[in-house]
PyMOL commands that place a pseudoatom at each C-alpha (Angstrom):
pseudoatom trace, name=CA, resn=UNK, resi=1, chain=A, elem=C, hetatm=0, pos=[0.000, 0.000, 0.000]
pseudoatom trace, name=CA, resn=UNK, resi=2, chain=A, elem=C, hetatm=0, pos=[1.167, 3.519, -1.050]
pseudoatom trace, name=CA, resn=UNK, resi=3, chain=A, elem=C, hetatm=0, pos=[1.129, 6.316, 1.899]
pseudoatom trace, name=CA, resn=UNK, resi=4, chain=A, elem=C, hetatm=0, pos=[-1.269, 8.230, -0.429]
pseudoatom trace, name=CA, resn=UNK, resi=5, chain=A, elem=C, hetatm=0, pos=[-3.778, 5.216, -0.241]
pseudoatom trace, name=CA, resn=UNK, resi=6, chain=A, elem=C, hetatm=0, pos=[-6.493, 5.855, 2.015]
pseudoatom trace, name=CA, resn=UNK, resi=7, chain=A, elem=C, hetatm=0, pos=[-6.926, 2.575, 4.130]
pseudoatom trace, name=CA, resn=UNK, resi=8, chain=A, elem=C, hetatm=0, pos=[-9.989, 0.773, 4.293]
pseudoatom trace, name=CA, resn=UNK, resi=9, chain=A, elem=C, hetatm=0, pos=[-12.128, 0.537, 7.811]
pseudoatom trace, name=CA, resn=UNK, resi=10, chain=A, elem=C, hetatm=0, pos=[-14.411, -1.965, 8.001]
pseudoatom trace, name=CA, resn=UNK, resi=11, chain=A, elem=C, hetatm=0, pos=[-17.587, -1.119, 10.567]
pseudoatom trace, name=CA, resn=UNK, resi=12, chain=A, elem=C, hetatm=0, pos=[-19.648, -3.620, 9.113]
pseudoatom trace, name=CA, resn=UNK, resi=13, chain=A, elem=C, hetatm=0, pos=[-19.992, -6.875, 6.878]
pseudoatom trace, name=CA, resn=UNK, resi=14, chain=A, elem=C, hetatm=0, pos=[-17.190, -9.002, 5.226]
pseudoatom trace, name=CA, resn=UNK, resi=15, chain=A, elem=C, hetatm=0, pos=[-15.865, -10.452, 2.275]
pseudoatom trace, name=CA, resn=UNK, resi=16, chain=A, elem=C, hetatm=0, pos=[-15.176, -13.932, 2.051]
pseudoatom trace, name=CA, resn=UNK, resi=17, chain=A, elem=C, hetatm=0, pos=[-15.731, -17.198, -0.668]
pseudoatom trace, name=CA, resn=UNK, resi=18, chain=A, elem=C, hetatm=0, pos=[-17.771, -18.637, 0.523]
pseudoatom trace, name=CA, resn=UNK, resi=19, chain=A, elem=C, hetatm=0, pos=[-21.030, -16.721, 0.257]
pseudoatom trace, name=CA, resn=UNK, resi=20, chain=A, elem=C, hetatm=0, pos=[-18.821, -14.850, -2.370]
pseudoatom trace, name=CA, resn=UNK, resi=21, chain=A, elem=C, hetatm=0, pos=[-17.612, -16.328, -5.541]
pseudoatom trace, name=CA, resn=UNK, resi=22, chain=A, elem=C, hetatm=0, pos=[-13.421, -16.389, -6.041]
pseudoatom trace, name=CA, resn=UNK, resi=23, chain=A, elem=C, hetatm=0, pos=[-14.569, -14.124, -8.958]
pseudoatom trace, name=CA, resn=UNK, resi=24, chain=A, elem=C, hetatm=0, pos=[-16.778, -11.793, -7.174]
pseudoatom trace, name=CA, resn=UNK, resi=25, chain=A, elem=C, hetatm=0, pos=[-14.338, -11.342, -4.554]
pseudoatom trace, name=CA, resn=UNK, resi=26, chain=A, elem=C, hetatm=0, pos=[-11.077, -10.754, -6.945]
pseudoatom trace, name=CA, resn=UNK, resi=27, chain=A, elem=C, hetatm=0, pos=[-13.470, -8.283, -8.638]
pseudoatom trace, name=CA, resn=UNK, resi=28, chain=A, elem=C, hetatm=0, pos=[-14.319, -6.067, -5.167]
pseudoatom trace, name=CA, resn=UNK, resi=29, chain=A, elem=C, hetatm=0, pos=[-10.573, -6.484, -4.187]
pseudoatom trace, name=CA, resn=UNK, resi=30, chain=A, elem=C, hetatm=0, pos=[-9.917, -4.998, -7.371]
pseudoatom trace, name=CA, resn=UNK, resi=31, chain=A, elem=C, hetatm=0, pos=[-12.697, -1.924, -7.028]
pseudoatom trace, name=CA, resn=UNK, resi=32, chain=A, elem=C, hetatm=0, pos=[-11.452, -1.108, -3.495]
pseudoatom trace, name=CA, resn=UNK, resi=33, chain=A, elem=C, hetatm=0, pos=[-8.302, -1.124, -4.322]
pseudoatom trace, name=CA, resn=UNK, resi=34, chain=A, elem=C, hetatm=0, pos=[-8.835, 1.663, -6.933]
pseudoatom trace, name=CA, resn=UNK, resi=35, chain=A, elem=C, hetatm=0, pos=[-11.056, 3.445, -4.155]
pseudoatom trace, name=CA, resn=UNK, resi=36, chain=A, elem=C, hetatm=0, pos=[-7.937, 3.416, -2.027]
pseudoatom trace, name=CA, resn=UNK, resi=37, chain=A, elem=C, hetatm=0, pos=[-6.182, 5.111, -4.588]
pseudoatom trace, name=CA, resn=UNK, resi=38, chain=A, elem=C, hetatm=0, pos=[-8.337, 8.037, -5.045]
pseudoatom trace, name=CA, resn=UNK, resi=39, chain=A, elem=C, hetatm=0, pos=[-10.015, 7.425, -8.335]
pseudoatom trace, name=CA, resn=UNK, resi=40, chain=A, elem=C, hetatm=0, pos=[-14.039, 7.979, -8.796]
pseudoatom trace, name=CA, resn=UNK, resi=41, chain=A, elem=C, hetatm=0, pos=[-15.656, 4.804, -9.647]
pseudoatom trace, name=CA, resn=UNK, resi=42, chain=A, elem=C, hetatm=0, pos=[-18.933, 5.473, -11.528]
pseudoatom trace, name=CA, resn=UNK, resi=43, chain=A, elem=C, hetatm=0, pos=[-21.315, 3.239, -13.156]
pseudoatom trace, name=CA, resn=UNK, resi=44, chain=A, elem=C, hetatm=0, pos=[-21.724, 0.360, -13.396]
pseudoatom trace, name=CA, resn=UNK, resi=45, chain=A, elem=C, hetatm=0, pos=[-19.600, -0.050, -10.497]
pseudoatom trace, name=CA, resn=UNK, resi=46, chain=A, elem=C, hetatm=0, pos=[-20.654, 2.358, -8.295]
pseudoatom trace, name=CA, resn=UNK, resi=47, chain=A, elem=C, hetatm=0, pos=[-23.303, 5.012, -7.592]
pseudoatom trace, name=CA, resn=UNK, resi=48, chain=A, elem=C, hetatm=0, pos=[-23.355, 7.815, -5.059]
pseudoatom trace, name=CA, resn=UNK, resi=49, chain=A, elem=C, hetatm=0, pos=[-26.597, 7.385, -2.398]
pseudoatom trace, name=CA, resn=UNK, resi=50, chain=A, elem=C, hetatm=0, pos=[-26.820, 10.447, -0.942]
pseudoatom trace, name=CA, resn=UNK, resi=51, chain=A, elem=C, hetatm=0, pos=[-29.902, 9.942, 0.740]
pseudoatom trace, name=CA, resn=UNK, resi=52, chain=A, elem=C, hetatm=0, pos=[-28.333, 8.068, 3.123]
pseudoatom trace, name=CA, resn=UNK, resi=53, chain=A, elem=C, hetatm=0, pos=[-25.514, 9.965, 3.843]
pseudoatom trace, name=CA, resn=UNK, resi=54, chain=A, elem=C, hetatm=0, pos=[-23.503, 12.576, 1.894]
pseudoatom trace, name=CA, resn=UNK, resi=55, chain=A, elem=C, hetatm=0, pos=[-20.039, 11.075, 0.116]
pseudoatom trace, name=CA, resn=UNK, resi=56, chain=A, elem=C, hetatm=0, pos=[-22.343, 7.767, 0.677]
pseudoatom trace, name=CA, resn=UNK, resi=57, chain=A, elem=C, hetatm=0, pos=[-21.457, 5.074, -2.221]
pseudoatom trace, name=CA, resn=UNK, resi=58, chain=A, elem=C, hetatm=0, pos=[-23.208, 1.794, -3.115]
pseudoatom trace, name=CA, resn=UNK, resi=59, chain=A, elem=C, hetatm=0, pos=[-20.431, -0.383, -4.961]
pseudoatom trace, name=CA, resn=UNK, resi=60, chain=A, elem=C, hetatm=0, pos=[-22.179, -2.973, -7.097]
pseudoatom trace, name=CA, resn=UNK, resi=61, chain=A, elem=C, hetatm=0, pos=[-20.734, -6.919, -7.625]
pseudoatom trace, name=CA, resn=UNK, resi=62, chain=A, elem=C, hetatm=0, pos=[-22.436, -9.071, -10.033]
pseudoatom trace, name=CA, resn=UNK, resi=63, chain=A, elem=C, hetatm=0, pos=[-21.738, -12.873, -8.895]
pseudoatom trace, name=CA, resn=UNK, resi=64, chain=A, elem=C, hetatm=0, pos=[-22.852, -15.823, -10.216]
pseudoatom trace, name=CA, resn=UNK, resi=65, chain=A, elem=C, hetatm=0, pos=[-26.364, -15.811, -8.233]
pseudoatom trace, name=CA, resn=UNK, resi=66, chain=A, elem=C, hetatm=0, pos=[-26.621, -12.644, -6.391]
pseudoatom trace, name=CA, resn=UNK, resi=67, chain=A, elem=C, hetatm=0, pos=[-25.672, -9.128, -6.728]
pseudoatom trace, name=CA, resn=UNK, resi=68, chain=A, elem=C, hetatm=0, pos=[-23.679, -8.274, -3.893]
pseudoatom trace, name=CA, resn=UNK, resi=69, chain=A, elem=C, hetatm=0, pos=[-23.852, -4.348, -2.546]
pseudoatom trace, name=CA, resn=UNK, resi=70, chain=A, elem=C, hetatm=0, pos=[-21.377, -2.743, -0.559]
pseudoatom trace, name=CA, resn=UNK, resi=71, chain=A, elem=C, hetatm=0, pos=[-22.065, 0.505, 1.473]
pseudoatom trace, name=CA, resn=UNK, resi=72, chain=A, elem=C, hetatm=0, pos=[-19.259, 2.894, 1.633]
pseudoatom trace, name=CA, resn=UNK, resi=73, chain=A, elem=C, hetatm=0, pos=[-18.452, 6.359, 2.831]
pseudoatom trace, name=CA, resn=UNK, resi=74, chain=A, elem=C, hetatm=0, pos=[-14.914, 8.439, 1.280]
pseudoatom trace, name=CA, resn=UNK, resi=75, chain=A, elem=C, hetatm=0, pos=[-13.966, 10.038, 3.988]
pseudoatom trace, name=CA, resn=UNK, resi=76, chain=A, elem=C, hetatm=0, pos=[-10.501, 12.438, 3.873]
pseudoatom trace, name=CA, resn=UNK, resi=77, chain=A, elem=C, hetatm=0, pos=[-8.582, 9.789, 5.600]
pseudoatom trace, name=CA, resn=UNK, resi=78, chain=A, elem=C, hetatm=0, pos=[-10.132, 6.769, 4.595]
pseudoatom trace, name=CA, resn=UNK, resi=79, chain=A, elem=C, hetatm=0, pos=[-12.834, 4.916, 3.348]
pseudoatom trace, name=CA, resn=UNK, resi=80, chain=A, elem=C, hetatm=0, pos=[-15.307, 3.419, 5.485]
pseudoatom trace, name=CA, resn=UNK, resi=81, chain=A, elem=C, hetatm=0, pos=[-16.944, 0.039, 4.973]
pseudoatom trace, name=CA, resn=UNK, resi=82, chain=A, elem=C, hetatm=0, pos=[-20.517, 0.230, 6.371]
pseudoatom trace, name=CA, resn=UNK, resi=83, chain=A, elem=C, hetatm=0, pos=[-22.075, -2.798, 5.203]
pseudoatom trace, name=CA, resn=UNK, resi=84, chain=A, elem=C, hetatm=0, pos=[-22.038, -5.819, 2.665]
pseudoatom trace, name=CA, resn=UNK, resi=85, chain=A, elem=C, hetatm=0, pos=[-25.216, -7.722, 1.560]
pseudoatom trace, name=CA, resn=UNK, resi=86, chain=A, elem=C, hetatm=0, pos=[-26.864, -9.468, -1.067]
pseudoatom trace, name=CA, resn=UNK, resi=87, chain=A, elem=C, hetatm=0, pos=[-29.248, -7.146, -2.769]
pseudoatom trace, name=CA, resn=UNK, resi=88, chain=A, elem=C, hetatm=0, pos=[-32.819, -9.661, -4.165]
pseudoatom trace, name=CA, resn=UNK, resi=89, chain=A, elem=C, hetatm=0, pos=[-35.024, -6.261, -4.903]
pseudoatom trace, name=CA, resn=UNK, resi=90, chain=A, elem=C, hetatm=0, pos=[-34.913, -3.022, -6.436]
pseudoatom trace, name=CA, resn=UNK, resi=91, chain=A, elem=C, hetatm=0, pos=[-34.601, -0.890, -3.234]
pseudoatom trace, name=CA, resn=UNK, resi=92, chain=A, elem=C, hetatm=0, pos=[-31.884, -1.278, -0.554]
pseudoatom trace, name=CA, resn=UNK, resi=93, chain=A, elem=C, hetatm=0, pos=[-33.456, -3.438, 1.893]
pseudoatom trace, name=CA, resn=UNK, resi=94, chain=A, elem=C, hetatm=0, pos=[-35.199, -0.726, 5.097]
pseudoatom trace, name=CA, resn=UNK, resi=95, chain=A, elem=C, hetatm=0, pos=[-33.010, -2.879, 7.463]
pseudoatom trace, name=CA, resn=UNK, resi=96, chain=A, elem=C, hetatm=0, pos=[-30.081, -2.120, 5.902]
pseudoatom trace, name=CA, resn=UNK, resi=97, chain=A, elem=C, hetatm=0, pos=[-30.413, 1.499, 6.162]
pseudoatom trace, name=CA, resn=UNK, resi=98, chain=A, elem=C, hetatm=0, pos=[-31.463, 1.502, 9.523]
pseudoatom trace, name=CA, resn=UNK, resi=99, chain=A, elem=C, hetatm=0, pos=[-28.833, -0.434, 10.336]
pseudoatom trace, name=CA, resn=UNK, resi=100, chain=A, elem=C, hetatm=0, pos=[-26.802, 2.315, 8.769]
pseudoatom trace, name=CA, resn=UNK, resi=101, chain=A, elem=C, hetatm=0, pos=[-28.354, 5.026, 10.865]
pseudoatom trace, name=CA, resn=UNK, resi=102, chain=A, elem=C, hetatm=0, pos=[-26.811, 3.610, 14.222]
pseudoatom trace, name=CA, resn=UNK, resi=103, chain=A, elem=C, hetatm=0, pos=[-23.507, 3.106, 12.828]
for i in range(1, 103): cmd.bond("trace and resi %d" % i, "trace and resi %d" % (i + 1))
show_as sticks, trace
zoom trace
């Protein structure tokens, strides 16, 4: 890791195979990495969610069988993991962002 990489801190969720695929999990390795190193990930990787929280990200992971979302925050100093889950409908799930509220 670079000193210029922000470093990720994980509040929430994890990333492992299994429920992930090897592939799925390469691929969000991958994305955070390039978080880490400052660059803007847009569609179809990532999208801002604002109502949730401002500099609030949703990074999206197509695996085999699920589409895995990951809730993140860019902070100044790093970049906060706030939760991982397996998104089955359109909407993030209500307990999910209460769940983010009391982070």
């Amino acid at each position: 890791m670079n000193e210029a990489d922000k470093p990720l801190v994980w509040l929430h969720g994890e990333i492992k195979t299994p429920p992930f695929s090897q592939q799925a999990r390469i691929e969000t390795g991958v994305l955070l990495r390039r978080l880490q190193q400052g660059e803007n990930l847009g569609l179809p990787h990532s999208r801002p969610i604002p109502s949730i929280e401002a500099h609030c990200h949703e990074l999206r992971i197509r695996d085999a069988h699920r589409n895995w979302r990951i809730i993140y925050r860019i902070d100044d100093d790093a970049i906060l993991i706030l939760e991982v889950f397996n998104k089955t409908t359109r909407t993030t799930p209500t307990s999910v962002i209460d769940k983010l509220f009391h982070i």
